[in-house]
C-alpha positions, 0 to 999 in steps of 0.5 A, spaced: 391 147 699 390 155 700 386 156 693 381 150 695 378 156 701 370 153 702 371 149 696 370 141 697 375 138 691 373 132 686 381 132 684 387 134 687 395 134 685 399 136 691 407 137 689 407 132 683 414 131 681 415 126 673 421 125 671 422 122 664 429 118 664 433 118 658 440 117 655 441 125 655 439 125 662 434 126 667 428 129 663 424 133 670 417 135 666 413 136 673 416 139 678 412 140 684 405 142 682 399 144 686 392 145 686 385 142 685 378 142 682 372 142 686 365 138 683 362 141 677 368 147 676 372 149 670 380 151 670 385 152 665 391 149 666 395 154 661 402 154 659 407 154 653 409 147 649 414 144 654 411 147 660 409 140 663 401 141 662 399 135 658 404 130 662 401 133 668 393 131 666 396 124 663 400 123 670 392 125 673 390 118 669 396 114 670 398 114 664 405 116 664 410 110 661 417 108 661 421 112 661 417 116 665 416 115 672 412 118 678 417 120 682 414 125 688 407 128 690 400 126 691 394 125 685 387 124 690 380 123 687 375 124 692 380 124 698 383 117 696 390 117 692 391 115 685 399 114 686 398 109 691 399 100 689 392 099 690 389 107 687 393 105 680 389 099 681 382 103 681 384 109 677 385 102 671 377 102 673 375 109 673 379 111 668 374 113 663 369 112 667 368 117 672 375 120 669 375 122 661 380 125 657 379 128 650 386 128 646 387 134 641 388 129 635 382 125 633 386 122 628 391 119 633 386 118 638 381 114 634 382 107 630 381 109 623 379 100 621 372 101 626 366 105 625 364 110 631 358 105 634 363 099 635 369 105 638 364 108 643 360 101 644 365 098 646 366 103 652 360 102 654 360 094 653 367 095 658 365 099 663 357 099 663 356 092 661 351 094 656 349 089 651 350 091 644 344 094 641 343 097 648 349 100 646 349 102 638 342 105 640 346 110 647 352 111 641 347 115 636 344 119 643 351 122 645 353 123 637 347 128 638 348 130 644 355 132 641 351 135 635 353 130 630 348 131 624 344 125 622 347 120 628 344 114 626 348 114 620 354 117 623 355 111 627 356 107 622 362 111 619 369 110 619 373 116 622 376 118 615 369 119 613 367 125 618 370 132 617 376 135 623 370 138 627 365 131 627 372 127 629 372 131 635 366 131 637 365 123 636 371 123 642 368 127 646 362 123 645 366 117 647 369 121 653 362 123 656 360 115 655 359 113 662 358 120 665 364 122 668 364 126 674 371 130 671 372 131 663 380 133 661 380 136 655 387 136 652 389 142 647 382 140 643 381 145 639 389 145 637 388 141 631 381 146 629 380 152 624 379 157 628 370 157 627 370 150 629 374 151 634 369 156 638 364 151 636 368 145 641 369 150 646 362 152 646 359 145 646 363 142 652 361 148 656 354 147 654 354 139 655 359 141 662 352 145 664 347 140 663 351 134 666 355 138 672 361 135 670 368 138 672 372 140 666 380 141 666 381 145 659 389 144 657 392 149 652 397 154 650 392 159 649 390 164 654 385 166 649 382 160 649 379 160 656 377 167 657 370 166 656 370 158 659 374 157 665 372 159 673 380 159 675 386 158 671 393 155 673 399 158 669 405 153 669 412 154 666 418 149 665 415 144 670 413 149 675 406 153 677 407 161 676 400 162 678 393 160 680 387 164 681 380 165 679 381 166 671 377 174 672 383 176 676 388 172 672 386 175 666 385 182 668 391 183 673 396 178 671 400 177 677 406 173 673 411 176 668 411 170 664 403 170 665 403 178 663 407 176 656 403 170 654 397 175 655 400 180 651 402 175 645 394 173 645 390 176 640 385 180 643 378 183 640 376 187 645 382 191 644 382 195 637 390 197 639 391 191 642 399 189 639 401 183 640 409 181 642 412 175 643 415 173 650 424 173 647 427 167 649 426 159 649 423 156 654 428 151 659 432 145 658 429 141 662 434 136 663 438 142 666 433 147 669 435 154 671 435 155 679 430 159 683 424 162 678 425 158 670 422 164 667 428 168 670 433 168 664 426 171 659 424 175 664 424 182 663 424 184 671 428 179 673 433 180 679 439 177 683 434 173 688 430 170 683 436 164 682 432 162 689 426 158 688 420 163 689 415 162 694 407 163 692 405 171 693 398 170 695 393 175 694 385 176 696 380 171 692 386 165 694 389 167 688 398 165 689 404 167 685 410 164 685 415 170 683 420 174 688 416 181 685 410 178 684 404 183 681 409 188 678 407 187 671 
């Protein structure tokens, strides 16, 4: 891959393609996504609701149900495909081992009939093989280490007793269980206020800092991965508009539609900083438009843009997808 330079990646995703098949008609979720993650790296995978992002870090696990399916491209962990019959095998073995996921709803996420020490415990019991009071004794050191306070007492609670920002906290203590080597966070801080969800962003930068654990950060905010993510990659109706180191992504937005998200972010940094909404709806995935699916919202669009795109690259293995690319 063009973006990957000198980089050794932990996790690649070549031309993904999922597909969901219902009674209105073929669902095209995914089409055609690229790119990777190296050891130790955080990119954020940004979009709009509807863009394919979570499908995207769902088909990663192999977590894509009927009526859904896999139907083209390449997922690729240290070097071995995920997609293949005996890689779906592994990825059941891996998965919340080596590769975890936080989901943005604790409340869903969590088991409301068990305390946090038997939820966490049991991860560990399955992969690691731990005894029981090995286990409960593990638990109420990752509950500190995600500063939950008074962990020993925290094990033993049921999820409705905590408040919204200690549920997080205690699935990204099951997440981190077995030390994964790749942390998928998916719209963590969605379900937040807005303080606590600088305090979830903060304490996975800090714990991605202290265990060297590579992290893909899933959100429809732009602001939210300002201050946190290495390389940012931009999608769009199933399709990637850009990717590139965040720094370039955010000071010089190549895309129109990545130029529209930053516009419709709040910014501190800038007093006179208006907000506008991008006009339009996103795509019917069912029947997607041809060539660029920014195209019918665009404010530049022309003629050619009714033919797929070819991604622009710039220095720094940054890529565009878009016929005018950089004319923002």
């Amino acid at each position: 891959m063009s973006e990957s330079g000198h980089r050794v990646p932990l996790l690649e995703v070549e031309k993904l393609e999922v597909s969901f098949f219902t009674q209105h008609g073929v669902v095209r979720a995914v089409r055609g996504t690229t790119f990777d993650i190296a050891r130790g790296e955080t990119v954020g995978l940004v979009g709009e609701s509807g863009s394919g992002k979570s499908v995207t870090s769902l088909a990663i696990l192999g977590l894509i149900d009927l009526p859904g399916k896999i139907t083209g491209g390449d997922v690729r962990w240290k070097g071995s495909s995920l997609l293949n019959r005996a890689g779906l095998k592994w990825v059941k073995q891996v998965r919340g081992k080596e590769l975890a996921i936080v989901f943005q709803d604790p409340m869903t996420s969590l088991n409301p009939l068990f305390t946090l020490r038997w939820q966490i415990g049991e991860v560990l019991r399955h992969h690691l093989g731990m005894g029981r009071k090995r286990a409960e004794e593990r638990v109420v050191e990752l509950l500190d280490l995600v500063g939950i306070p008074s962990p020993r007492e925290r094990a033993k609670a049921y999820p409705h007793e905590l408040s919204g920002g200690q549920r997080q906290r205690a699935l990204i203590a099951m997440a981190l269980a077995c030390e994964p080597e790749l942390l998928i966070a998916d719209e963590p801080t969605t379900a937040l206020d807005v303080t606590i969800q600088a305090q979830i962003l903060e304490l996975i930068g800090e714990i991605q800092q202290r265990l060297g654990l590579a992290v893909l950060l899933v959100t429809h905010d732009l602001g939210v991965v300002a201050g946190v993510c290495d390389r940012v990659v931009v999608m769009y109706g199933g399709k990637i508009m850009e990717r590139g180191s965040a720094t370039d992504v955010f000071q010089h937005p190549g895309h129109p539609y990545t130029a529209g998200l930053l516009r419709s972010t709040p910014r501190i940094d800038l007093a006179q900083h208006r907000m506008i909404g991008i006009d339009g709806s996103p795509p019917n995935m069912i029947d997607p438009p041809p060539g660029c699916p920014f195209a019918p919202r665009c404010p530049i669009a022309f003629d050619r843009c009714v033919e797929p795109p070819p991604f622009i690259p710039a220095p720094n293995g940054r890529e565009v997808a878009c016929w005018r690319a950089y004319d923002t």
